[in-house]
Steps between C-alpha positions, in 0.01 A plus 500: 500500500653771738792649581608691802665853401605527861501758791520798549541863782698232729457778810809398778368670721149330511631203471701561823166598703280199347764272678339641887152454567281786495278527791117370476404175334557415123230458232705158329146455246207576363275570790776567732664287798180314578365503158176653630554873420528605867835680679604447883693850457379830709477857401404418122335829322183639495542809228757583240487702230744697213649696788470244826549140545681427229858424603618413088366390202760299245382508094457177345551370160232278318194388671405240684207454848747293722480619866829639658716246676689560779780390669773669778519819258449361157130551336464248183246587233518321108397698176428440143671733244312490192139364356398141412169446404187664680195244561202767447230318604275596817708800526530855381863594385673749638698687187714678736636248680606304177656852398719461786841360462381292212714636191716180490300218404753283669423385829703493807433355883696698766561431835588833728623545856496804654614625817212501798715821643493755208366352179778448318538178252773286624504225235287412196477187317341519106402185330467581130281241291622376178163410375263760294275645778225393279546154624419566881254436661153760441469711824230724705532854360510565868846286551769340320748238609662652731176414769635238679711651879799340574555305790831484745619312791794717604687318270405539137255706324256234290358676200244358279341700151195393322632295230661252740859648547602452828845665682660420770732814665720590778434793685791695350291422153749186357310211375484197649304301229221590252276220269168573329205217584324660220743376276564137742162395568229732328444790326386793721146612320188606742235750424627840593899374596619322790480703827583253807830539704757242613416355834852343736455249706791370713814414199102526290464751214136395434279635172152461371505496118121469444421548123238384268691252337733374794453542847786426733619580883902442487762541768857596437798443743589844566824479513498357119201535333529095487118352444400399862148325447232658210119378489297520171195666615291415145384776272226769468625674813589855492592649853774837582494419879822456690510187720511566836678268743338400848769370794318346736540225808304259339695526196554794190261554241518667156213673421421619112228639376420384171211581230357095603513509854734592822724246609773410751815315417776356663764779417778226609395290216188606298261237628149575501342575852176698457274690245200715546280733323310505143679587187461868384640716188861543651658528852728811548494573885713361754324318805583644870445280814444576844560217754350226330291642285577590160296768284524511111371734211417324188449838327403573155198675388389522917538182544516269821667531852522279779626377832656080531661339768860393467698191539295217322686193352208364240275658284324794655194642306247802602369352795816557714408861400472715841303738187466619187398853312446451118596858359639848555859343523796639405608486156888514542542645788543272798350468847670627820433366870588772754419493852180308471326653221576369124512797240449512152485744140356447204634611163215742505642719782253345780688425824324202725578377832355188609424291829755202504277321692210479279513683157299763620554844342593767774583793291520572104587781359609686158830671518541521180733437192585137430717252715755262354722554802456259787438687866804477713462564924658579786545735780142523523437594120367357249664655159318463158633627223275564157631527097555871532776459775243608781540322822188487749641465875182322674476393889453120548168567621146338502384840354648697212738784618764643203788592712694711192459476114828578321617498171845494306335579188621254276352113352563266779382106461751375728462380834648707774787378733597544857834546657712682705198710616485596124260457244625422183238552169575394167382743211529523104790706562604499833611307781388701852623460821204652759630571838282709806786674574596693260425816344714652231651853508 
């Protein structure tokens, strides 16, 4: 069905620097280290703009919304080369994004590393499909598949595209393994295309494949791509969140947001632990916890938040609710828990924050534009970043104060990343690298 045409711009020199670790912490996944969005780092910016703050920006080829991953000085972002086919519904087309880079009807995925010190690629891995790109899967005019971030664990680089093709690389960009499960198990076809990212757990490469037709949650050894356990999860559902792994005392949890509920899962073996919540349209958000509670989105059309406690072992339904708000949620975007206050933006450009404690709205306010992004923190900023590549520094505060508004000028859906005291954003066109630091000559 594929066939990989190989790497390429094998930088020695990169390579050479990747093998020390850079100072700060990593961002290994979606979300970054904690999967929650928020940074332990210091001295992260406050203002950038063409002439300040930015310390490079690297072109990339194809499209794709997968947040930058980072590890030592490698930053990992995948692409699509080429057009399938674009779902229309529920959205307005943009004709200039299908202008871009879409001569070749052919589609490619492409994996790119690029060095965290300068920008510059240091390996590339293209997977050209065989098949006509009529026969993938109908996309979001607003992604393709290319959505899904990869994940690493220092050792490999796990890559997963939205027809089911997953790869398995080394951090100097040879492959390890590759298989498609849309091809093993089911055929990859969800309103809109696929959009949630590998999850690793332990020797665990865990993913949700919840589509109309099929809905499964299957974990891979790592180290193989072997099957490790897979649950049928029945049909009708149709979630894009990522699952989001709990280590706790009293033992892990796997937490996925689906379209029918939220659950929790044993991520050793699959079992069944918990479930909460009423079924809505579809689930794209990521739950966040704090101690032991956990807070979850259910977007869609302003749909449903609310706050649960952790750790149960039966069935748990709304009662073990701590409580419940039934609209102005998040679409896509998901929620952020920062230094006691739980924040929040709508794809209508309206930025929230929210009393953990009880539901209660502190502060709401319009910034403006539209936010696909999820908010990232740390350092005492809260960064949110809107479709037109604007980036609203707030304070983590109980009343609304907009530190800095900056903008790179250029489409931006993905979420940012932190590391390194840098702040990487993921454009169209460009990969930036935002440092306080700097100001160019």
């Amino acid at each position: 069905m594929f066939r990989n045409i190989g790497r390429a711009c094998l930088l020695a020199s990169s390579l050479l620097a990747a093998t020390k670790a850079a100072p700060g912490e990593n961002w290994p996944q979606w979300r970054g280290p904690s999967s929650n969005g928020v940074s332990a780092e210091k001295g992260l910016p406050t203002t950038w703009s063409a002439d300040k703050g930015i310390a490079w920006k690297a072109p990339l080829r194809g499209l794709g919304t997968s947040t930058p991953i980072v590890w030592d000085d490698l930053v990992f972002v995948t692409s699509q080369l080429g057009m399938g086919r674009i779902d229309r519904r529920g959205a307005e087309f943009d004709e200039a994004v299908e202008a871009r880079d879409y001569a070749d009807r052919g589609v490619s995925f492409v994996v790119a590393a690029f060095s965290r010190t300068d920008g510059s690629l240091v390996w590339e891995d293209r997977t050209t499909l065989e098949r006509p790109a009529e026969t993938l899967p109908a996309v979001h005019p607003k992604h393709n598949l290319a959505s899904p971030s990869v994940v690493t664990d220092g050792e490999r680089v796990y890559a997963w595209m939205g027809n089911g093709l997953v790869i398995a690389l080394s951090l100097d960009g040879k492959r390890s393994w590759s298989r498609d499960i849309g091809d093993d198990y089911a055929r990859f076809d969800v309103l809109w295309g696929h959009g949630s990212s590998p999850t690793l757990y332990d020797d665990s490469l865990i993913l949700l494949c919840d589509h109309p037709d099929e809905a499964y949650l299957i974990a891979l050894e790592a180290s193989t791509g072997k099957q490790q356990w897979k649950i049928e999860r029945g049909t009708g559902i149709r979630s894009y969140s990522t699952p989001y792994v709990v280590r706790d005392p009293g033992g892990d949890e796997l937490i996925v947001n689906g379209s029918h509920r939220v659950e929790s899962f044993d991520p050793k073996t699959g079992r069944l632990r918990w479930f909460a919540g009423e079924e809505v349209t579809l689930a794209i958000g990521m739950p966040v916890r704090s101690g032991r509670t956990l807070y979850a989105s259910r977007g869609y059309s302003s749909g449903p938040y609310f706050a649960l406690e952790l750790g149960g072992t039966g069935d748990v339904n709304e009662t073990h609710m701590k409580w419940r708000v039934p609209t102005r949620a998040p679409y896509i975007s998901s929620l952020l828990y920062y230094e006691g206050l739980l924040f929040m933006a709508t794809e209508r450009g309206i930025v929230s924050v929210v009393d953990p404690n009880s539901g209660d709205t502190l502060w709401r306010q319009r910034l403006g534009g539209a936010f696909t992004a999820s908010p990232v923190a740390g350092d005492g900023k809260v960064y949110f970043t809107n479709e037109a590549g604007e980036t609203f520094v707030i304070a983590p505060t109980a009343s609304p104060e907009v530190l800095a508004t900056n903008s790179i000028d250029e489409r931006t859906l993905a979420s940012p990343a932190i590391s390194g005291g840098t702040l990487f954003l993921r454009s169209d066109a460009h990969l930036f690298a935002i440092r306080e630091d700097v100001t160019r000559p």
